[in-house]
N, C-alpha and C positions, 0 to 999 in steps of 0.2 A: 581655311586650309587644313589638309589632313597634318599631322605633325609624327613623322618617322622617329625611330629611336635613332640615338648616334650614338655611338661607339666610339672613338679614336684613340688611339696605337701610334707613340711615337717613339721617330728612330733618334736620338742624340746625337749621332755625330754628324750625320746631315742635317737638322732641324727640321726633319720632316713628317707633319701628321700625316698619316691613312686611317680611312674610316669604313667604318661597317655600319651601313643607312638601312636599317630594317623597319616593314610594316608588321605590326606588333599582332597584328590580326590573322594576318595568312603565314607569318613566320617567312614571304622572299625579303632578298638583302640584292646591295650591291656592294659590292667592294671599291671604294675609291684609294687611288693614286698610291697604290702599295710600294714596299721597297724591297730590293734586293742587297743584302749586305756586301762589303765589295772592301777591300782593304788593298789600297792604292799602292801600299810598300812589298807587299805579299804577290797582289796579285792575284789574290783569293778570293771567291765570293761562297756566301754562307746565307741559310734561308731562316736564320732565328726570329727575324720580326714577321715573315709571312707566315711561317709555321705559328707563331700566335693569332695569328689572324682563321689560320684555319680550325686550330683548338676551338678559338671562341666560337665560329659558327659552327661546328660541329655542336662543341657543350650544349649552344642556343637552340639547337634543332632547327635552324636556319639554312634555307637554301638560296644558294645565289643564282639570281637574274641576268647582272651584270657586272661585269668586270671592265670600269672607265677610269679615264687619263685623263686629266685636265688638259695636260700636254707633251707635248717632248721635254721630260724635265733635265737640266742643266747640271743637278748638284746633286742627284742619285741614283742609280739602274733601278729601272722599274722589276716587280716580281710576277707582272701580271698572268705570262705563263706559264708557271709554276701555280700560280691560285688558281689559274682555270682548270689547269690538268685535274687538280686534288679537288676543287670543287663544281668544276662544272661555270656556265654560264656565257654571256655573249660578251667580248671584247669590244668596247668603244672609243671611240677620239674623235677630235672633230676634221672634217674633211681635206682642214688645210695642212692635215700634215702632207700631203704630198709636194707641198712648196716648201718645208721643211726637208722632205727626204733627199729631192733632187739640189737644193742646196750643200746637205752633207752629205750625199751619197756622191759628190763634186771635190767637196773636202776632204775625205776619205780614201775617193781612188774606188767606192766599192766596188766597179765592177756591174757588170752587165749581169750576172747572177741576183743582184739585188735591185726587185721591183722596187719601182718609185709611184705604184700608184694606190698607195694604203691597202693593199689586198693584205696584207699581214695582220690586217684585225679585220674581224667579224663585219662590222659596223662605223660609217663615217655619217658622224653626225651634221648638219646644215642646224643654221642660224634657226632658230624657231620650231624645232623637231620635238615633237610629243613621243614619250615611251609612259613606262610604271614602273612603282616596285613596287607586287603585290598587285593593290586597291590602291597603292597611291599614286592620285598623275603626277607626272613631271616635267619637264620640258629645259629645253638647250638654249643658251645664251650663246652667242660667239663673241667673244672679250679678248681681241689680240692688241696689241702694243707690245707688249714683253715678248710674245713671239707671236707667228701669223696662227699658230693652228688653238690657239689658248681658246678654253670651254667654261662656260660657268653652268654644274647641274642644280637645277634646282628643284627639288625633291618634297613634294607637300608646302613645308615651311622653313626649309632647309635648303642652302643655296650654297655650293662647293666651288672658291671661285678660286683655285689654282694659283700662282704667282700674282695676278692680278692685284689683289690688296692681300695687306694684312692690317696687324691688329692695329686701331685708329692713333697707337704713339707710335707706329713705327714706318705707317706711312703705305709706300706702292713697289711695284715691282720696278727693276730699271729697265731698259728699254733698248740697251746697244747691242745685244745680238742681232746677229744675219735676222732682216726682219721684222724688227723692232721698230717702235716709232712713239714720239710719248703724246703727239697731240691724237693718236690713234689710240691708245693708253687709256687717256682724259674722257675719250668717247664711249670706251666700253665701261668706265667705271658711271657713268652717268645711266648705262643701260640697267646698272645695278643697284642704284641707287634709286629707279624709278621702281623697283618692286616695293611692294608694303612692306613701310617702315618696323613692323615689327620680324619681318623674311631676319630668319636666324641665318647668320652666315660662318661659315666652317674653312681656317684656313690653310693653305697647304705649308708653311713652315711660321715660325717666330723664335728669332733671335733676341730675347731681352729688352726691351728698348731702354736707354737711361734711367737708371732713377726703378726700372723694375726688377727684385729679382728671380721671381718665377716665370714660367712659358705659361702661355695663354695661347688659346685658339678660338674661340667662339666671341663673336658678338652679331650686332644686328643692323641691316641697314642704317637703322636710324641712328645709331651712335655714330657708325663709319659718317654717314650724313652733319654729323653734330662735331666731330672732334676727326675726325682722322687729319695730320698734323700736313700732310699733301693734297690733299683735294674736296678739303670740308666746304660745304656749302660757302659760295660767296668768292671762293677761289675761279679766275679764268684761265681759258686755256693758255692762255701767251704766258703768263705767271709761270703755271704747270711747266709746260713744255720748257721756257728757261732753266726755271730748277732744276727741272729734270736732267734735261742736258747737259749741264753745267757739273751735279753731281755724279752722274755716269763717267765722263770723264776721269774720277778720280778712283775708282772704282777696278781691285782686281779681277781676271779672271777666277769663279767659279772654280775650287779646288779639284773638282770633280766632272770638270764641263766634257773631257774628251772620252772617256770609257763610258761616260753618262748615255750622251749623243749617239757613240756609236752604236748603244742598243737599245735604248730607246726609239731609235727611229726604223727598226727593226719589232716594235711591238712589245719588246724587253727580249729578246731570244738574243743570243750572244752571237758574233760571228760564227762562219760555219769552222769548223775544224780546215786547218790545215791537212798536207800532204805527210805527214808527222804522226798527224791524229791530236793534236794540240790547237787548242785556238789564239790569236790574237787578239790584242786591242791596239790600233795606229796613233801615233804621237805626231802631227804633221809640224814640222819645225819651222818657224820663220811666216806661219800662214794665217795669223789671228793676232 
């Protein structure tokens, strides 16, 4: 397998990596699962961590291809609009966000103005879809549990699996959002762990786990295969899905789950302005 450079940019007070997957050869990149800074007290959103993202592929003389979403994420606003403007490139996610849109575009109230059929990105990806970056092939996983429209890309030797797992002490994604499901979880991480053991895997956040205390993001099939503390080899699904269940339960909402959603599932673009010329974000009281 070809092996992409990676890059990753992270944001601290979400715990969340994005990356810059470039073929080193033709100089295209993709930009994965970028952020939009957003300050919940304020009300303000700020492009500091995209604007690094755009430095560095500028500095790199790097062009981007594409611009993908593992998925509608829960605990950041995506900046994907904003990188596309400054850099160009196609918008991806995988097709099931439309089952996401029309469930929150239900929660929301949005409104007959807001399609629910993924037209707000470029590109919906299907289970098994071949692209590039560059000379490098890549191809799409669909890994939902955590939510329906969850994507894993995997890019030469470099595999981007979204909430899906992380680092093998900290376990997996939980499963109790609209659409979630953990013995569907258990399925998609086996779809990941049949890639070659040595498929580098890149993840979208890490919070510390016990006992560690720096963030970490990379490791590789075969370790996640060997040690990951939720679904290491030799664990079944009825085990899994217990756990799972059992700890989801105890588990707050996502600090960030409602401004996230709202524009995320909008492709990152923010509501449209009010009559004002101000925009909103919806608080739905008493509904989750």
């Amino acid at each position: 397998m070809m092996k992409p450079d990676v890059t990753k940019f992270f944001d601290e007070p979400t715990n969340t990596f994005s990356y810059v997957v470039a073929d080193p050869e033709t100089k295209k990149c993709a930009v994965v699962d970028s952020v939009l800074n957003f300050d919940p007290n304020s009300g303000r959103t700020s492009k500091t961590g995209a604007d690094e993202i755009i430095a560095f592929v500028r500095e790199q003389g790097l062009s981007v291809e594409w611009v993908l979403e593992t998925h509608v994420h829960a605990d950041h606003l995506s900046a994907a609009p904003y990188i596309q403007e400054a850099l160009g490139g196609r918008l991806g996610i995988g097709d099931q966000i439309t089952v996401v849109q029309d469930t929150f575009g239900k929660l929301f109230n949005a409104g007959s103005e807001f399609e629910r059929d993924g037209s707000q990105f470029d590109v919906l990806f299907k289970d098994g879809d071949a692209f590039s970056v560059g000379n490098i092939k890549a191809h799409v996983l669909h890994t939902p549990g955590h939510t329906p429209a969850c994507m894993t890309y995997v890019i030469g030797d470099a595999g981007f699996v979204g909430d899906t797992l992380f680092m093998p002490d900290y376990g997996t994604a939980r499963c109790d959002f609209p659409g979630g499901d953990a013995a569907t979880l258990f399925a998609s991480v086996r779809k990941i762990f049949a890639l070659p053991d040595e498929t580098r895997l890149f993840m979208c956040h890490d919070y510390k786990a016990p006992g560690r205390d720096t963030y970490a993001w990379e490791t590789t099939v075969a370790e996640e295969k060997a040690h990951n503390i939720h679904v290491h080899t030799g664990v079944s699904v009825d085990e899994f899905v217990g756990w799972r269940t059992s700890r989801d339960k105890t588990l707050d909402m996502p600090r960030l789950i409602l401004p996230s959603v709202q524009v995320n599932m909008r492709a990152g673009h923010l509501p449209p302005a009010e009559d004002n010329g101000t925009r909103y974000l919806k608080i739905p009281l008493d509904a989750l």
